[in-house]
N, C-alpha and C positions, 0 to 999 in steps of 0.2 A: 504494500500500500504506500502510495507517496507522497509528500507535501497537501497535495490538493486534497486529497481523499480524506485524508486528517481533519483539512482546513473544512470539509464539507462536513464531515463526522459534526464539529465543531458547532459549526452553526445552526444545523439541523437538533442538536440540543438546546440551542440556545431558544431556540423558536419555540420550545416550553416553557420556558423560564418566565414567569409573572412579571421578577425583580426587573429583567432587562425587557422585556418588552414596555413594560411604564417610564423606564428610562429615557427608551426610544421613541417612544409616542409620543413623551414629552417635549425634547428636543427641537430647538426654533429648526433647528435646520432640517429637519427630517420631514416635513412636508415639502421642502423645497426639491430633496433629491428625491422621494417617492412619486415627486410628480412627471420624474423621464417614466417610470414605469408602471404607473397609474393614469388614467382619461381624466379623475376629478371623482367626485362624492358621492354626482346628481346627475340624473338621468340624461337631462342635457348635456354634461359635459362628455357623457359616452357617444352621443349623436353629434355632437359638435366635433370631436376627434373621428368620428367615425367617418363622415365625410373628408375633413382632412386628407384621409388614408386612399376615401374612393377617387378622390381628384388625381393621385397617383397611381392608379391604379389597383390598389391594393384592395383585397377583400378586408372580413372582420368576422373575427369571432366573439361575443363578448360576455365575460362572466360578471355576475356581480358579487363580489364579493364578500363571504362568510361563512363558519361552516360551523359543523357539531352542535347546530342549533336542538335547545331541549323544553324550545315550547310552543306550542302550536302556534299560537299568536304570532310569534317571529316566522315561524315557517312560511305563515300565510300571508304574513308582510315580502318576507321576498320573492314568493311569490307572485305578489299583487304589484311588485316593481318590475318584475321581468316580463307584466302584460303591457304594465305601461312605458316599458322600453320599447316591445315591441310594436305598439301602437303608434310612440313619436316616430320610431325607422319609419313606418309604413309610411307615416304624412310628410317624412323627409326624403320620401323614395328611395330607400337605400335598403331595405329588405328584397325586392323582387329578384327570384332567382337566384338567391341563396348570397348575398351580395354581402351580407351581413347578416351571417348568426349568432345564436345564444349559444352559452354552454355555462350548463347548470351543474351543482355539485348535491346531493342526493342529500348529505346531512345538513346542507342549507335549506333544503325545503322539508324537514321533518323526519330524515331519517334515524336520526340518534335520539328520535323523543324514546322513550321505555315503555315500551308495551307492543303498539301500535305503529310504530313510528315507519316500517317499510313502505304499510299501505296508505301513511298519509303522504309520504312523499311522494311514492306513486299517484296518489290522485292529483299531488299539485304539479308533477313533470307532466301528467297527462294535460293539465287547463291549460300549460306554455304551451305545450306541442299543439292543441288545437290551436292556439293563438298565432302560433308561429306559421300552421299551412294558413290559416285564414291571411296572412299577409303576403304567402310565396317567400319563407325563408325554414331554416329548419334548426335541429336541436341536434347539440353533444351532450352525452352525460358526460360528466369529468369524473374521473376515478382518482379515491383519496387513497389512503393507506389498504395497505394488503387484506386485512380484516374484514374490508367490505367489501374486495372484488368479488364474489360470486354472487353477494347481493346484488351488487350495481348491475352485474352481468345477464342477471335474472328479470331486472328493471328493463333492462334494455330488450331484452324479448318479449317481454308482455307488451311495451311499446310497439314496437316489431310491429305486432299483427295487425295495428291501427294507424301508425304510421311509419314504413319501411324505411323511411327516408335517415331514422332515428342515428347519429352518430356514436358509436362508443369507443373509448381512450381504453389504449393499452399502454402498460408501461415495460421497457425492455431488459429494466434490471433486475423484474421479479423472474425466478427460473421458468416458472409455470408460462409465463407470454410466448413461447415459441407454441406450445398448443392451440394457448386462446386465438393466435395467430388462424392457423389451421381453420377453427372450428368459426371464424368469422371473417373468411376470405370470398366465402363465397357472393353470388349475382347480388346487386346493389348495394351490399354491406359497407357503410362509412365507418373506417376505421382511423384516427389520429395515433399515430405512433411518437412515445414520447421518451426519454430516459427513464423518468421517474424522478421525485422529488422529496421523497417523505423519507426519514429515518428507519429501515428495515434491517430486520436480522439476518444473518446469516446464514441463518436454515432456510429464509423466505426467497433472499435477493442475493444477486454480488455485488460486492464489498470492492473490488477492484476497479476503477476506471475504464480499463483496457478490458476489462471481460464484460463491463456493459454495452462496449459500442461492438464486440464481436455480438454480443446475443442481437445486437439491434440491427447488425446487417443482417443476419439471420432470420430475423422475423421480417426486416421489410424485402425480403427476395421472396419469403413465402406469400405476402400482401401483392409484393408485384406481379407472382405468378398469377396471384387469382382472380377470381372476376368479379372483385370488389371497389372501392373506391381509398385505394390508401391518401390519408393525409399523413405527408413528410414530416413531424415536428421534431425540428435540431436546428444548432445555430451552428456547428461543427461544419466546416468547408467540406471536410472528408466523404461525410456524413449525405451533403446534400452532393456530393457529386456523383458519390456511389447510388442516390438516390435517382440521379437524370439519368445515369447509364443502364439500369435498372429498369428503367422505366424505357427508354431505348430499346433494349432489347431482345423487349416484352409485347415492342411494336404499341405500345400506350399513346394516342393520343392527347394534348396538353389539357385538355377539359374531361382526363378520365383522373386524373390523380393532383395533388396541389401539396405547395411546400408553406408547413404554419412558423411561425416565429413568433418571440415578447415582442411585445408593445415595450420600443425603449432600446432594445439589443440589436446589434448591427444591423441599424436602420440603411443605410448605404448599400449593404448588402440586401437586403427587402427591395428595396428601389430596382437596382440591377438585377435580380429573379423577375421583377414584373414585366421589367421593362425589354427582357429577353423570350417573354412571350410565355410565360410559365406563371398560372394561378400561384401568388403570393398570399396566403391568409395572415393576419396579427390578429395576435391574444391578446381583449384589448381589457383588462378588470379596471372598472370600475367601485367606485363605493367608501365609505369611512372604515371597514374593516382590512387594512389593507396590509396591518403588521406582519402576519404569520405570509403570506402571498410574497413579501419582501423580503422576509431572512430565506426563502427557500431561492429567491432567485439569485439571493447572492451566496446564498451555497454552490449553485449550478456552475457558475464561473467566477474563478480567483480575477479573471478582471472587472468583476462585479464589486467584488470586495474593492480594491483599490480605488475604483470610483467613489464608492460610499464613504471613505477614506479620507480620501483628500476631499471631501467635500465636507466633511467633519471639520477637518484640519484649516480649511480655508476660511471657515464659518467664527475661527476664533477670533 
């Protein structure tokens, strides 16, 4: 394990920690630099960055931000933001044809309530999904930590039957995703392929850098073979290039497959995938819960960290 792995171990703990999260939320400058990788709080400010992106081309995916919610009230509240997301897209014409979508996290809309909580998120991923065809745009479920992939997975099939269109995230550092691969390759299946971002054990995921981005070619040559809809998500050069060659030749046309990225993270590079005739998507979060979404991204890369950094450092 080397430097970085450490430095992610690292953070990935921290992003539990009560003491330094209120540290960091409290911090004048920490809305300044959350704001390269954040749209803003309010609905508008994810419609307003959301165009932004469409003036260049770029697609949107857009989550709103929050998770491990444990009370239905909250549940229903984010839910009832992510209708009226999708409503301002529609009036801002930026939903049609999948132009900008959602991507919902399953314990923000009621999954970790105690009891009941699978089936109220299900009913409220079902009120987006209807919201979303009624506009001409579609839904990702985002997948959280390892403990609730079979859930989420399960979610996304019941979906399935009512709307096909339904996206589901795989992650390439748990061992299990070269399967789920497999078993969600097939005709229409939208699948976003991601490293992974959550702290997992070693029984579950690897631990190594270099064995994540083998399992990750791995699973997208299996995506690429099939006759599904893989979304590319990595910001790694390697990564997306073994992705166009892949996709090459598999004989894939450029509106069968697309490559995602943060909102914030080598934007220049975003720019130059669009503008080379390749579906670009950004992840675009939105919203006031933006802590935990923030230490995972600067887990992902050590030059995350150093941004965040020197802008600490500059702030003095």
């Amino acid at each position: 394990m080397d430097a970085s792995d450490l430095l992610r171990g690292a953070l990935l703990q921290l992003s539990g920690s009560d003491a330094v999260r209120a540290a960091v939320v409290k911090a004048p400058v920490s809305r300044s630099v959350v704001a390269r990788y954040v749209a803003g709080e309010e609905v508008a400010d994810a419609v307003r960055v959301t165009g932004e992106l469409r003036s260049t081309n770029r697609l949107t995916t857009i989550d709103h931000l929050g998770e491990d919610v444990t009370e239905r009230a909250q549940a229903e509240h984010t839910r009832d933001t992510y209708l009226a997301l999708l409503g301002a897209l529609d009036e801002a014409d930026l939903s049609r044809f999948g132009a900008a979508e959602v991507s919902v996290k399953l314990s923000a809309v009621g999954q970790a309530i105690p009891g009941d909580g699978d089936a109220i998120a299900l009913e409220n991923a079902r009120a987006i999904c209807e919201a979303a065809e009624r506009v001409g745009t579609t839904v990702t479920l985002d997948m959280e930590d390892h403990t609730t992939t079979d859930r989420t997975l399960e979610a996304v099939r019941a979906l399935r039957e009512d709307f096909p269109w339904v996206g589901a995230v795989l992650q390439a550092y748990l061992h299990r995703t070269e399967a789920d691969c497999r078993d969600l390759a097939g005709p229409g299946s939208r699948v976003r392929l991601c490293k992974g971002a959550y702290k997992e054990p070693a029984s579950v995921a690897y631990q190594d850098g270099g064995d994540v981005d083998l399992s990750y070619v791995r699973c997208l040559k299996v995506l690429m073979a099939g006759e599904g809809y893989p979304m590319v998500a990595t910001h790694d050069p390697r990564l997306v290039e073994i992705g166009q060659a892949l996709a090459s030749h598999h004989g894939r046309s450029p509106d069968s497959y697309e490559f995602q990225m943060l909102l914030g993270v080598r934007p220049l590079e975003q720019k130059r995938i669009a503008d080379r005739g390749h579906q670009m998507r950004v992840y675009l979060p939105f919203g006031e819960d933006w802590y935990g979404y923030l230490v995972r991204r600067l887990a992902e890369r050590p030059a995350n960290v150093r941004f965040f950094l020197r802008s600490l450092a500059s702030s003095g």
